[in-house]
Structures are given as C-alpha cells and as structure tokens.
C-alpha positions in Angstrom: 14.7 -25.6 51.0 17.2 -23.4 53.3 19.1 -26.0 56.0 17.3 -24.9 59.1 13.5 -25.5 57.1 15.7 -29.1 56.3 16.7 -30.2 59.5 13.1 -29.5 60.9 11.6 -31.4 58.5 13.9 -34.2 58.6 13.2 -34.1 62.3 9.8 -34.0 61.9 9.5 -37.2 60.2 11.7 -39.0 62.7 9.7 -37.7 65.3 6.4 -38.7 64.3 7.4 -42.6 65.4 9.2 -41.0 68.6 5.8 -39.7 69.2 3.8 -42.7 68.4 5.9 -44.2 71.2 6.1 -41.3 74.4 2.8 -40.0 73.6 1.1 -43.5 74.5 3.2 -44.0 77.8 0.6 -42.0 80.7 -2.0 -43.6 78.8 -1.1 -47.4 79.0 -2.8 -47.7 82.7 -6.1 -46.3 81.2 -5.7 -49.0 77.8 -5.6 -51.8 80.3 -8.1 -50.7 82.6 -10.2 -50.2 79.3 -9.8 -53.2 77.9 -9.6 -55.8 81.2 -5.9 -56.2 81.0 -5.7 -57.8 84.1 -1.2 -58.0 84.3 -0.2 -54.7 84.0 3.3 -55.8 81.7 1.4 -56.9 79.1 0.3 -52.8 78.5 3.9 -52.7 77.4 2.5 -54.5 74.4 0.9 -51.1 73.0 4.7 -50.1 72.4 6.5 -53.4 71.7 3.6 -54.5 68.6 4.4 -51.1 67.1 8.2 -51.2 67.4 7.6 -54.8 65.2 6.1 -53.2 62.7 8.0 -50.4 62.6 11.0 -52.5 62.0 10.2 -54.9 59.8 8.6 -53.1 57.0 12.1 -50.7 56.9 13.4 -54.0 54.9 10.9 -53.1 52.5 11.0 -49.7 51.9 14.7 -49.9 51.7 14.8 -51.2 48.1 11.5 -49.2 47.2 13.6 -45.8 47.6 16.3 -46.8 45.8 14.3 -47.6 43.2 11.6 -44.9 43.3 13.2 -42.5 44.9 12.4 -40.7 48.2 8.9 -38.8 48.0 6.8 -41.7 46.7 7.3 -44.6 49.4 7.7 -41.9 52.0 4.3 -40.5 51.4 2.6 -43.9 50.9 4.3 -44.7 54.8 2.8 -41.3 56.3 -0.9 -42.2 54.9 -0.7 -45.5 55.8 0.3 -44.0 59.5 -2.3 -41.8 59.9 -5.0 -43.7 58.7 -4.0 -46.0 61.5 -3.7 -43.5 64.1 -7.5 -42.4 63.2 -8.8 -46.1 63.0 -7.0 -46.8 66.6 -9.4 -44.1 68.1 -12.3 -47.1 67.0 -10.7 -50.6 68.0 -13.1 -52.5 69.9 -10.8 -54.7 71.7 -7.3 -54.8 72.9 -6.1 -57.6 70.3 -7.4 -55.3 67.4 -5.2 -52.1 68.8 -2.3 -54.2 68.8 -3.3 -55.1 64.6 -3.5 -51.6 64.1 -0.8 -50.5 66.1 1.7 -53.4 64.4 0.1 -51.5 60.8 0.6 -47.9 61.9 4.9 -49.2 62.6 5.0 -50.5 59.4 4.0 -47.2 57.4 6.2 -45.3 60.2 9.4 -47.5 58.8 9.2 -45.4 55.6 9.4 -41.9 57.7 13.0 -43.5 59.8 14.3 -45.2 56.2 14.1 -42.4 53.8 14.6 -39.8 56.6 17.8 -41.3 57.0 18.5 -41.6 53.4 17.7 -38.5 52.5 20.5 -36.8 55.1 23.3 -39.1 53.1 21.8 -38.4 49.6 22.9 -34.6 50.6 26.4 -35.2 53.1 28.7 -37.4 54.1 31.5 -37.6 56.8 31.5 -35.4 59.7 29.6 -32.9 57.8 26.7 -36.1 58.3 27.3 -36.4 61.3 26.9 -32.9 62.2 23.5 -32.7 60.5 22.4 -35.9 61.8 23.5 -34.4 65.2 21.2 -31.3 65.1 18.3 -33.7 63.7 18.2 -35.6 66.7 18.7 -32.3 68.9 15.1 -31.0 67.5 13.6 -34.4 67.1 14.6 -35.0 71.6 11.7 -31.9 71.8 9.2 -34.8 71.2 10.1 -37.4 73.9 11.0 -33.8 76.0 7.4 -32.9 75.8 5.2 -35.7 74.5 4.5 -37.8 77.6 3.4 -33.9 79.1 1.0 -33.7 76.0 -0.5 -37.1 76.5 -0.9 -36.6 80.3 -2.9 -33.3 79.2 -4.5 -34.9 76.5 -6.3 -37.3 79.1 -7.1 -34.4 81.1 -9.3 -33.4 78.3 -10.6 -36.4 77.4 -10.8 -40.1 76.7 -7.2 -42.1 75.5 -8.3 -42.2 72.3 -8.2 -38.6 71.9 -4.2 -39.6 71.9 -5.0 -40.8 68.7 -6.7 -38.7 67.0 -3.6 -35.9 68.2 -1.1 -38.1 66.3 -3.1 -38.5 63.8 -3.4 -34.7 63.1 -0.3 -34.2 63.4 0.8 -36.6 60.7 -1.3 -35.2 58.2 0.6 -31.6 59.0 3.8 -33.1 58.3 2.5 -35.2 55.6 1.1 -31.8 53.6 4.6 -30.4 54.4 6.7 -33.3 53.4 4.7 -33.3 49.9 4.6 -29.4 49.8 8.2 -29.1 50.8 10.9 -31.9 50.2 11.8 -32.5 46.5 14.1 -35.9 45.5 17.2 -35.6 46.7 17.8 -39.7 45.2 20.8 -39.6 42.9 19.5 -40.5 39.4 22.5 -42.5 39.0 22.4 -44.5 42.1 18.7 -46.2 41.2 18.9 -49.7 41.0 16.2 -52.0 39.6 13.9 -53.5 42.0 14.6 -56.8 41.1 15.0 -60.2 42.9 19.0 -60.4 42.3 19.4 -56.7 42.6 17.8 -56.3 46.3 19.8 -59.2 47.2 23.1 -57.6 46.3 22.0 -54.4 47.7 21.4 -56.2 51.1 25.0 -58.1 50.6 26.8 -55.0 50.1 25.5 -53.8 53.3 26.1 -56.8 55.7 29.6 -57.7 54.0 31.1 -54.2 55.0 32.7 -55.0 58.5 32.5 -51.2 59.8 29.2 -50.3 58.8 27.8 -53.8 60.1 28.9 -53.6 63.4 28.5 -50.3 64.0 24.9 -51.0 63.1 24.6 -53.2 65.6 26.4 -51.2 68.5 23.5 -48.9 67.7 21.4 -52.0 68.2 22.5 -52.8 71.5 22.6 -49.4 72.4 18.6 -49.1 71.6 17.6 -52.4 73.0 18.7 -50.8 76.4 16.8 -47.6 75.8 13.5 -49.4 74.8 14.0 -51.6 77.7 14.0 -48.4 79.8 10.8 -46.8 77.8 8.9 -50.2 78.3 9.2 -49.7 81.5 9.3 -46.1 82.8 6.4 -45.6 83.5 6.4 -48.5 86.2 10.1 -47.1 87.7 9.0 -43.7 87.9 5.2 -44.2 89.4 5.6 -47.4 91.2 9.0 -47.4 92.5 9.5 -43.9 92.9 6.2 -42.2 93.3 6.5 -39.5 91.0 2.3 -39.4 90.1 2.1 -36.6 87.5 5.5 -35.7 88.0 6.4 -38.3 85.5 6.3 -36.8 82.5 8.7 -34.3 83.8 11.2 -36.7 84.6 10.9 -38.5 81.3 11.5 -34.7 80.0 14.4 -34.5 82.0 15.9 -37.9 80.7 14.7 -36.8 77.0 16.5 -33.3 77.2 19.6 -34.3 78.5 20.0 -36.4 75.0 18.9 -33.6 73.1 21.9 -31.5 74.7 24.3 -34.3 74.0 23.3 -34.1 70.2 23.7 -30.1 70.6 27.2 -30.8 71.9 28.2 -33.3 69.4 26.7 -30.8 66.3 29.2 -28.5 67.8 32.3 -30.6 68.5 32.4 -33.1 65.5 34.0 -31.8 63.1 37.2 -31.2 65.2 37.1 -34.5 66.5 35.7 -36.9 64.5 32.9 -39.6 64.9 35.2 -42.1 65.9 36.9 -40.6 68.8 33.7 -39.4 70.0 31.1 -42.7 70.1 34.0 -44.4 71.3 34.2 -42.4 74.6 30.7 -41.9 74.5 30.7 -45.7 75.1 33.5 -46.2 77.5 31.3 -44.1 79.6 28.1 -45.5 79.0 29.0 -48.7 80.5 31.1 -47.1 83.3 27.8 -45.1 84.5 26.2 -48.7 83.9 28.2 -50.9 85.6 28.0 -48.5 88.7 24.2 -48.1 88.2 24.1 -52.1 88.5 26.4 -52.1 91.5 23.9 -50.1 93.8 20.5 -51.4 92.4 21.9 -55.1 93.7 23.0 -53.5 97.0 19.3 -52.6 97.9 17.1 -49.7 97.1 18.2 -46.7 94.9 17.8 -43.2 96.3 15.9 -41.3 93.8 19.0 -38.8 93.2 21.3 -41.6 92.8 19.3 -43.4 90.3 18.3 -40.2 88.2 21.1 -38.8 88.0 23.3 -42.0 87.0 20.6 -42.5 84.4 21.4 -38.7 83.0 25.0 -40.0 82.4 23.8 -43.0 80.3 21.3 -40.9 78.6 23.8 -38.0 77.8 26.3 -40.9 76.3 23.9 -42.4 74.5 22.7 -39.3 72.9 26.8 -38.9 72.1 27.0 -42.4 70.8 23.7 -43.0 69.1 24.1 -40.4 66.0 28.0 -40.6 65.6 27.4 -44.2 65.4 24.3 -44.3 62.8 26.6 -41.9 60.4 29.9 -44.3 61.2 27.0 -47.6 59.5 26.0 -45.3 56.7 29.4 -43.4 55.8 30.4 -46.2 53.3 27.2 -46.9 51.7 26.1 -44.1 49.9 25.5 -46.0 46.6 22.8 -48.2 48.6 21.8 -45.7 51.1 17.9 -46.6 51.7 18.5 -50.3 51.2 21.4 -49.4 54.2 19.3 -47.5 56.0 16.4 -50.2 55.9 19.0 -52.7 57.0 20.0 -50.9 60.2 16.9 -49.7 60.6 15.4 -53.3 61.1 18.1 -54.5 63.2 18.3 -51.3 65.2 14.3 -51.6 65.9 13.8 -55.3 65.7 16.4 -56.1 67.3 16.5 -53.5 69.8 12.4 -54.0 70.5 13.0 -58.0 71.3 16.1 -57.1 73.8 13.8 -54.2 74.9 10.7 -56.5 75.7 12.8 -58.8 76.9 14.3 -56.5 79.7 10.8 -54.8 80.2 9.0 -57.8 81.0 11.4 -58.7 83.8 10.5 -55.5 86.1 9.7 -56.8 89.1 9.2 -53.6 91.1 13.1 -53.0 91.3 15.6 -50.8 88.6 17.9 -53.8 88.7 16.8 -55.4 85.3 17.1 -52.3 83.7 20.5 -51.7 85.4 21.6 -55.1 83.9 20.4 -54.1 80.4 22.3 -50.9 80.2 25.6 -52.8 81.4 25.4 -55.9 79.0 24.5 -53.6 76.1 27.2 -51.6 77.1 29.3 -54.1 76.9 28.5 -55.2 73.7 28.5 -51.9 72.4 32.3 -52.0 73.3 32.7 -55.3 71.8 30.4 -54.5 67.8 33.6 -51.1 68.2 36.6 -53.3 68.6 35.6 -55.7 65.3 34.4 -52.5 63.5 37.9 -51.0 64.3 40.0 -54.4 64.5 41.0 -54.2 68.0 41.7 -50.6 67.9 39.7 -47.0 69.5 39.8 -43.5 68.7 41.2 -44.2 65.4 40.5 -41.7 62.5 39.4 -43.3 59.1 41.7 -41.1 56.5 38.9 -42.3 53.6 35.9 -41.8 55.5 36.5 -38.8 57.8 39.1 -36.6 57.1 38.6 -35.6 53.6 34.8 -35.3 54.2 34.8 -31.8 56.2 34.4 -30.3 53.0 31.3 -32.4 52.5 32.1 -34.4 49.7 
C-alpha cells in the first residue's frame, strides 16, 4: 500500500464516526418532530448516546488488537457499524434510535482504536506526527461537507435515508479495509489477552506522566469542540439565522481545521510537536477568553463571533494531532491498549463535558464561550504537569532522533 492509498484509508476509517456525527446535525429538527420530542436539547441526544458508545467500547478493543492484531477486531467494529446504520433506518421510536445509535459507537471505537494504532505500528516522532497531521487534513473533508450531504439528503427524502447513506458508505470502506490494509501489529509486541496482562497494559499507560496528561489536554480540548457540535445547529439557525446557510458555515469552521493540519504536516518536523501544541494552546485560550469577554457584554455580531471561532478552530486543529502523537510517542509496545485508553477518555470524557455545555444553550454563545475558555485553561494546565512546569521544550528521546522515523 503506497503512503497516499495509506493515509486515505486511515482517514477513511476515522471519518466514518466524524460522519456518523455531522451527517445527523440538519436532521435532528426533523428526528424530534418525528418522534414528539417536545424540548428541542434533548435532539442533542442523537449525538451524545453515540459519542457513549463510541467511547466506551475503545477500552475493549484496545486489548483485542494487541492481542489479535489489527484487521480482525477492526472488521468485526465496521460490521457491527453498519448493521446499525441500516437497522436505524427501522427504529420505531425515539428510545430505540438512541439503543442503536449507543450500538453503532461502540463498533465505531474499533475504526478510532486501531486507526490510531495502526499510524504508530508504522512511525514514530515527528515523522507521526506528520502522518497523523495529513490524516486529519483529509479526514476535516467530512465535517467540511457532511452537514451539506445531509441537508441534500433530506431534500431527497425522508431522515432515514441519512442512514441508509452511512450505511453504504461503511460497507465501501469496509470492502476496502479488508481488500487493502494488511497487519501492520508487530509480532513481538502481542500480549496475551489475559486478566493480569490487560491490567498491566492499562497501568503502563496511565503511570506515564507525559503521555497521560497530554491525553487529557486532548480531552479537554474535545469536550469544548463537542460542546460546540451539540449545539451548532441551535447558534447558527436560532441565534444567527443562517437557514440553509448552515451547513456552509459548519464547512467554514470544518476547513479551517483541515488547513491547520495541512500547515502542521508541513511545519513539524522543523519544529517539533512540542513547541507547536504549546502555542497552538496559548492561543486557543487567548481567542477564548476574548470570545467570552464579548458574549457577556451583549449580543455577538455575526463577524465577531465567526471569525473568533476560526481562531479557536485553526488552534485546535494545531493542537489536537501534535497532542494525540505527544500521548502515543512513548507507548509503542502497548499502542492499541494506549490508543483505547485515550480514546475513552478523549470521547467519554469529552462527550460528558460536551453534553454538559450543550445542554446549557439558552439562546446565547456564552455557554459555549465559557467551555472553550475553561478547557483552555485546562489544556494549559494537563501541558505544564506533562512538561513539569516548563513550554516549548524539546524531548531529546522522543523527538529529535525520530526525524529519521525510527
């Protein structure tokens, strides 16, 4: 498989849950309406049940691929995906959606676990980070383009012809996937899949201070954005009375992360992953703290609030995959148990804060302005442990000698 057929692929599989997600967001007013959902932030559940699943089950299939390798659990999570994605099309009331969608996460944890594994099975240092960089640039083309596809989709038909679109589209990638990506597991890094043995696995990861807290800057750093996705559709219709034009917007926010990654692929191996999420950061919460600042003084012009919100988004985009290779630089040896780990605090803990910020919109951007700024902030804080008190520090064992690849 030549690099470019790689990263596509590896995209692909990330993007099938981004989809899941962005896909569904013009459709929520038509679920409730559907099925007599009578308080329109409980539609935000369609999103939030599958982010559970979807970040749960990564604890799982963690220790399955290091035991079994990649290509078995991650084919037995894209069946189990699309089977829910064409059952969905068929759920007769609102509570039985939610089952399915909670079902349809929990297969999609073994596309974001072994995606990820499978980029550090092959590099490491900024080499990773450069790969994981242009991943995320051609996974962004989904959340550019898949709130457009669902608002076209519902031109054409019912919502549940959503469904049956992501559905279809996960048996393509599945056929590819099993066509396509051989196992790129070490044989010497399997480990039984034993009580004692999962266990240390799991206390390898959590005892290593950098890769820990990085984890959980990208945490934080997630909880904001789902907090934000939760509740876009709301800021952008309600508040702002962009109609149709939502999708675009959305577009907007999504591309501007996707030419953050492209920047990063470019810049990264000159200077490092460290020095970069740690200004990526320090900016973040500047934009934030200045994006909370206006919301409490009164309304938010339009061009005020969007184009603060690109500044966030751009730094995130910076942040988010320098910080995921920073977690998984040290832990190649238990890479899908590592990748599980930060995968289920990174979704589970990023949908509860999400929720949590998306059920306080109350027709103003000031509870998402206060997310972004208090993640922010403990984004700064999950650095300075990582890096004992110090920023744009390089790592001599983890960075400098991996340009090579090795």
């Amino acid at each position: 498989m030549s690099r470019v057929e790689f990263i596509i692929l590896v995209a692909g599989l990330m993007a099938l849950n981004a989809l899941a997600i962005d896909v569904m967001l013009p459709a929520l007013p038509y679920m409730g309406e559907a099925f007599g959902i009578s308080h329109e932030n409980e539609r935000q559940f369609v999103v939030g049940v599958y982010m559970f699943g979807f970040g749960i089950a990564q604890l799982a299939f963690g220790p399955l691929t290091d035991r079994f390798g990649r290509r078995g659990p991650l084919l037995v999570g894209l069946g189990i995906y699309l089977v829910c994605a064409f059952a969905a099309t068929f759920a007769p009331t609102f509570g039985a959606l939610l089952a399915l969608r909670f079902v349809q996460g929990m297969g999609a944890a073994g596309t974001r676990v072994i995606a990820t594994a499978v980029v550090r099975d092959k590099f490491s240092g900024r080499e990773m980070a450069e790969i994981m960089s242009l991943t995320f640039m051609v996974f962004m083309a989904i959340p550019i383009l898949a709130p457009g596809i669902g608002q076209l989709i519902l031109l054409a038909g019912p919502w549940q012809y959503i469904f049956l679109f992501m559905g279809g589209l996960a048996t393509v990638i599945s056929l590819w996937a099993f066509l396509r990506l051989p196992e790129t597991m070490h044989p010497e890094y399997r480990r039984p899949l034993s009580f004692s043995s999962v266990i240390d696995g799991f206390r390898i990861v959590v005892t290593n201070r950098v890769a820990l807290f990085y984890g959980l800057a990208g945490t934080f750093l997630f909880g904001a954005m789902f907090g934000f996705i939760s509740a876009s559709q709301q800021i952008f219709v309600e508040i702002y009375g962009l109609g149709p034009y939502f999708p675009v917007a959305f577009a907007a926010m999504a591309g501007t992360i996707a030419i953050a990654q492209f920047i990063n692929s470019r810049v990264v191996r000159r200077f490092g992953m460290r020095r970069l999420s740690h200004t990526a950061a320090l900016v973040y919460l500047g934009a934030a703290a200045i994006l909370v600042v206006v919301a409490l003084m009164g309304p938010v012009p339009f061009p005020v609030f969007f184009g603060l919100l690109m500044v966030i988004q751009f730094f995130f985009g910076w942040a988010a995959s320098n910080m995921n290779s920073l977690s998984m630089e040290p832990l190649g040896n238990v890479a899908g148990t590592a990748a599980s780990v930060f995968g289920f605090t990174q979704t589970v803990g990023g949908a509860l804060i999400g929720t949590y910020i998306g059920q306080h919109f109350n027709g103003t951007i000031v509870p998402n302005a206060l997310g972004y700024a208090s993640m922010g902030a403990l984004v700064l804080v999950s650095i300075l442990i990582a890096e004992k008190g110090k920023l744009f520090g390089v790592s001599p064992q983890y960075e400098t000698h991996a340009e090579s690849g090795h």
